[in-house]
N, C-alpha and C positions, 0 to 999 in steps of 0.2 A: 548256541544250538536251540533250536527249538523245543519247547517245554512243555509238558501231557501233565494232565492229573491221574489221580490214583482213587477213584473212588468218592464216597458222600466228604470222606476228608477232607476232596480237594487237595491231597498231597503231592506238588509239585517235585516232578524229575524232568530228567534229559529226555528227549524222543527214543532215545539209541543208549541202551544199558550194556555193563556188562556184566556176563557170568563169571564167574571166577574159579565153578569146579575143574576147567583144565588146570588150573595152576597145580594141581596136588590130587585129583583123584580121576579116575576112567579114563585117561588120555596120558599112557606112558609117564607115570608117576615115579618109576624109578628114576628118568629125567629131569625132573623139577627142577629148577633154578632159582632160590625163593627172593632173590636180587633182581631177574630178567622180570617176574611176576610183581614184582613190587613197581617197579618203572611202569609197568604197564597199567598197574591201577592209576598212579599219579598223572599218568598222558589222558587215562579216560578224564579223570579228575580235570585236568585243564583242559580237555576239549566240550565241558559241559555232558560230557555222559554222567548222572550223577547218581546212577542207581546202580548197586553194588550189589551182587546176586551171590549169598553163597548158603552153607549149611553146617548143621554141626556134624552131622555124620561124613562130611569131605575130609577127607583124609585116613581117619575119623579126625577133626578137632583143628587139623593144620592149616585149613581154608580159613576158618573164623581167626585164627593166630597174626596171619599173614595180611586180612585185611585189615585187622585191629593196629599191625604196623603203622596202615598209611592213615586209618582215622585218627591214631593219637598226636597226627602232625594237623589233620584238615578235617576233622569232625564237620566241620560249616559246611563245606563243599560238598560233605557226602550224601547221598539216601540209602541205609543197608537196609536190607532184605536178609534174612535169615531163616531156617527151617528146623521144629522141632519134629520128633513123632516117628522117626528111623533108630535102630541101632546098630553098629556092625559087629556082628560075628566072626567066628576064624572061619569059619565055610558060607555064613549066611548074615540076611540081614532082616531084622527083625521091626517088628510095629510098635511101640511104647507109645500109648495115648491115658495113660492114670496120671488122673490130676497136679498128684504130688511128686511124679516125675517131671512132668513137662514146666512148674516152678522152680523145680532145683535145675533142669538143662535151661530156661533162662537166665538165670541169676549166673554159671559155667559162660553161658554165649558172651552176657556181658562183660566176663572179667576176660575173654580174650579176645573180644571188640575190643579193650578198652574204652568205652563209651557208658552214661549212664541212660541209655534208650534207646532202643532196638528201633527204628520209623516202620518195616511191616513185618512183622512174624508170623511166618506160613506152617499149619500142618503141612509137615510133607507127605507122610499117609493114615488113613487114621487106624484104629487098633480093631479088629474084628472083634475083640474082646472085651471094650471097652466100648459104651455109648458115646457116640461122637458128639452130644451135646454135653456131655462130660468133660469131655477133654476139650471143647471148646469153651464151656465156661472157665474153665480154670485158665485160659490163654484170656478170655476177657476182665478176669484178676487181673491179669499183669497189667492191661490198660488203666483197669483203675488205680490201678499200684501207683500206675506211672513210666512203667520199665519199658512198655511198648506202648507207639502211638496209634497202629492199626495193625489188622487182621485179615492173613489172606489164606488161601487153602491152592494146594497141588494137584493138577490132575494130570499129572505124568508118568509113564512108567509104562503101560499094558498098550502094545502094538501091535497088530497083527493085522491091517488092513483097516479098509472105509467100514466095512461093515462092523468089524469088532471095535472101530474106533468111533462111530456110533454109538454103542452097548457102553463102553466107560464113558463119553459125557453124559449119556441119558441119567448111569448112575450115577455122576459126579454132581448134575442137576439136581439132584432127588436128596442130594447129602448136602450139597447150595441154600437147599427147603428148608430142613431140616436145622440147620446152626445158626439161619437167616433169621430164626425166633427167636434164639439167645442173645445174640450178638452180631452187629454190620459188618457183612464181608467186604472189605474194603477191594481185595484184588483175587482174580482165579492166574495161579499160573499155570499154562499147559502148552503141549505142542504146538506148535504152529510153523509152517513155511510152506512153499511151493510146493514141495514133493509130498505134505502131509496136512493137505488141506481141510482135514475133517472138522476140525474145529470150527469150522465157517459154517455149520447146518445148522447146528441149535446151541452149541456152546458158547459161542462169539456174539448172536444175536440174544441171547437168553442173558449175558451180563451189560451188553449196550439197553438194553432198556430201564436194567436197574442201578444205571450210573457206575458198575462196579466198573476198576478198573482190568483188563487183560496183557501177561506178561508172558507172550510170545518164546518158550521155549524152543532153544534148539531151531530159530529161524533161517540156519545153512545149512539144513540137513547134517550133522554133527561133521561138517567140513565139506561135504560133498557138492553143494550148491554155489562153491567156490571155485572151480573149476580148475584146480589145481591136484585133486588127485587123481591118481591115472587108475583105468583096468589093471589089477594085477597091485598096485600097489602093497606092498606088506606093511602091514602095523604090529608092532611090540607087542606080548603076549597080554599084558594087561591094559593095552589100552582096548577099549567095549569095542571098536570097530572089526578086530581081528575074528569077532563069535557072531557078527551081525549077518543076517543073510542078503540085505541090501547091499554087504561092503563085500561081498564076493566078487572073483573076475569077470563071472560069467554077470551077474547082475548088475555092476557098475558101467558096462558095457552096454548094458540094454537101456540104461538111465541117461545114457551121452546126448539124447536128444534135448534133455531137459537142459542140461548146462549148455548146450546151444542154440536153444530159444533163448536163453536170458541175456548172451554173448550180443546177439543179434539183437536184441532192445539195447545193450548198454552202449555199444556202436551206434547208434541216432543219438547218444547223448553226449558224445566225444570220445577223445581216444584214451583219457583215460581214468573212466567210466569201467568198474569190473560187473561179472556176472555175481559178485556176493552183493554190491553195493542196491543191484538191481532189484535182488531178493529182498534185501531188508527194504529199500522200498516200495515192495509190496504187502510187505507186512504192515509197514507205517498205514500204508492206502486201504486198507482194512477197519478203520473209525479212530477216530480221535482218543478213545481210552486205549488204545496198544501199543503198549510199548515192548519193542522185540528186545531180546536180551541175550546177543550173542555171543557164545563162550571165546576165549583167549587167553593166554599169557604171554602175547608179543605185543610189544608198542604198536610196528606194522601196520599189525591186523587189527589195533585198537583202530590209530588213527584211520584207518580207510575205512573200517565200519561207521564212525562217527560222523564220514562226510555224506554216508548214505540218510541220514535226516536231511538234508538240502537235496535232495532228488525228486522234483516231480514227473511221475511218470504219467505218459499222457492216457487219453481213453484208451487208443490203439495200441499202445502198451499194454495197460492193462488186459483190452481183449486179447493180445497175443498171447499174452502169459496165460490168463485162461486157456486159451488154447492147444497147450502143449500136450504133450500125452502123461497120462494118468504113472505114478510111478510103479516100475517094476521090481517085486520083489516084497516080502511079509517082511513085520519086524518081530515076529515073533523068536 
C-alpha cells in the first residue's frame, strides 16, 4: 500500500487507516465480537493499513485492550493513534484536560497497548476548565519522557451543517494557534467525506501548509456512503446512528442521490469497484497529508477499504463527485 506522512515527524503509515471505535463503542456494542475484531486488525495489518485509530474512552478502556491484543504479537507493523481528554459517565461524558490526569491516562493507555510508545496521542476534546496550553504541555511531557513520539488534536464531534461546521474549525484553527507555541501538531483529526465536506474550506488548507498531517474521520459517512443501507433501516438502540437525523427514513431517502453519483463513478472503474471504495478515494484525492480512517470490525470491510488506496479517480471523477447534491439533513 501506498504510504502518507504524518506531519514535521515525517511519520510514516498506510494511505488507508483503520478506526477501531466500532469494535466496542457507538456501533451495537452489545454485539462485539472481540475475536471477529481482532482478525480484522491483523488483515488491516497485512494489507499495509498501518494506522490503528482508537481511544481510551472506547468502551471505556475495551478499544485500547483489544488493540494492545494484536500490538503484543506485531508492534513493527503497527502505527497507534490513541486519545486522551474524555471521560465517560453513567449519563454523560465529561472533558479532563489537568496535567496530572492526562500522565496518569497515558501511562493506563500504555499498559493496555501493551507497547512502551504510543506513535500519535490526540487530545480528543480539550477541558473548558482547564487552559489548553496546559493540558498540552503536559502531553509534550510525555514526548520528552519518551511514551509518545507525536502530537495531534480532534476536531470532531459538533455537527449541524456547513455553516456550524465552519464555526468549529474556525475554533479548532484558533486552539491549532494557540498549542502550535508549546508544542508541533503533528496531525488534526476531523470529519471528512463526501456528504460532510466542510473541512475542505479552511481546515484541510490551514494544515496543508503547515505540513501537519490530516486523519480523515468517519470518511463513509458512519456507513452511509457505502451504499448498503437502505431507507428505513433499523439500528440497535445503542448504536449513534439510531438518534441521528441523517439516519432517519425520511432523510436517507433524500441522501440516495449521493450513493448514486458515487455508484456511477465506481462503474467507469470496473465491476467491482464499490461506492465506499470511490469515497475513500476521494478522500485520499484531497493532498498528500490525508489519511482517511475508516471505522470497521469486519475483515470484509477492512479488505475492500484498503484496496481503495490504489484508486485513481480521474479529473471527471472528481468533478462528478463535486457535483453531487449537497447532503440532506443536520447532524445535530
Amino acid at each position: 500500500m501506498e504510504r502518507r506522512t504524518i506531519g514535521a515527524a515525517a511519520l510514516a503509515v498506510g494511505a488507508v487507516g483503520l478506526g477501531c471505535m466500532p469494535m466496542s463503542w457507538a456501533y451495537s456494542a452489545s454485539r462485539q465480537r472481540g475475536d471477529e475484531s481482532l482478525r480484522a486488525v491483523h488483515r488491516a495489518l497485512d494489507l499495509g493499513s498501518s494506522l490503528l485509530d482508537t481511544a481510551d474512552m472506547y468502551g471505556p478502556f475495551t478499544n485500547e485492550l483489544l488493540v494492545g491484543r494484536a500490538l503484543k504479537e506485531r508492534r513493527s507493523d503497527a502505527f497507534v493513534s490513541t486519545k486522551v481528554g474524555l471521560l465517560v459517565g453513567d449519563q454523560h461524558i465529561v472533558a479532563n484536560g489537568r496535567p496530572g490526569y492526562v500522565k496518569r491516562a497515558c501511562d493506563a493507555s500504555l499498559r493496555r497497548l501493551q507497547t512502551d510508545v504510543i506513535d500519535l496521542y490526540q487530545l480528543h476534546r480539550a477541558d473548558p476548565e482547564v487552559p489548553v496550553e496546559e493540558t498540552w504541555g503536559a502531553m509534550a511531557e510525555l514526548v520528552r519522557a519518551g511514551k509518545v513520539r507525536a502530537l495531534g488534536l480532534c476536531a470532531v464531534g459538533a455537527r449541524a451543517g456547513r455553516r456550524s461546521g465552519a464555526r468549529l474549525h474556525d475554533a479548532t484553527i484558533r486552539q491549532l494557534e494557540r498549542v502550535q507555541q508549546v508544542f508541533p501538531v503533528s496531525a488534526v483529526e476531523a470529519e471528512l467525506s463526501v456528504w460532510s465536506p466542510e473541512a475542505l474550506e479552511t481546515l484541510l488548507p490551514w494544515c496543508e501548509t503547515r505540513g501537519i498531517g490530516f486523519l480523515a474521520a468517519m470518511p463513509l459517512g458512519n456507513g452511509f456512503l457505502t451504499g448498503r443501507l437502505r431507507p428505513g433501516a433499523g439500528f440497535e438502540a445503542d448504536d449513534l446512528r439510531a438518534r441521528h437525523p441523517r439516519f432517519t427514513a425520511e432523510m436517507m431517502a433524500a441522501n440516495q442521490p449521493i450513493v448514486a453519483g458515487l455508484r456511477r463513478v465506481a462503474r467507469r472503474h470496473g465491476e467491482h469497484v464499490t461506492p465506499a471504495q470511490v469515497a475513500l478515494a476521494w478522500v485520499l484525492a484531497q493532498g498528500r497529508h490525508v489519511v482517511p480512517v475508516p471505522g470497521t470490525k469486519q475483515e470484509r470491510w477492512v479488505t475492500e477499504n484498503a484496496a481503495a488506496a490504489a484508486l485513481r479517480l480521474t479529473a471527471e471523477d472528481l468533478r462528478e463527485v463535486a457535483e453531487l447534491p449537497p447532503a440532506q439533513g443536520s447532524w445535530d
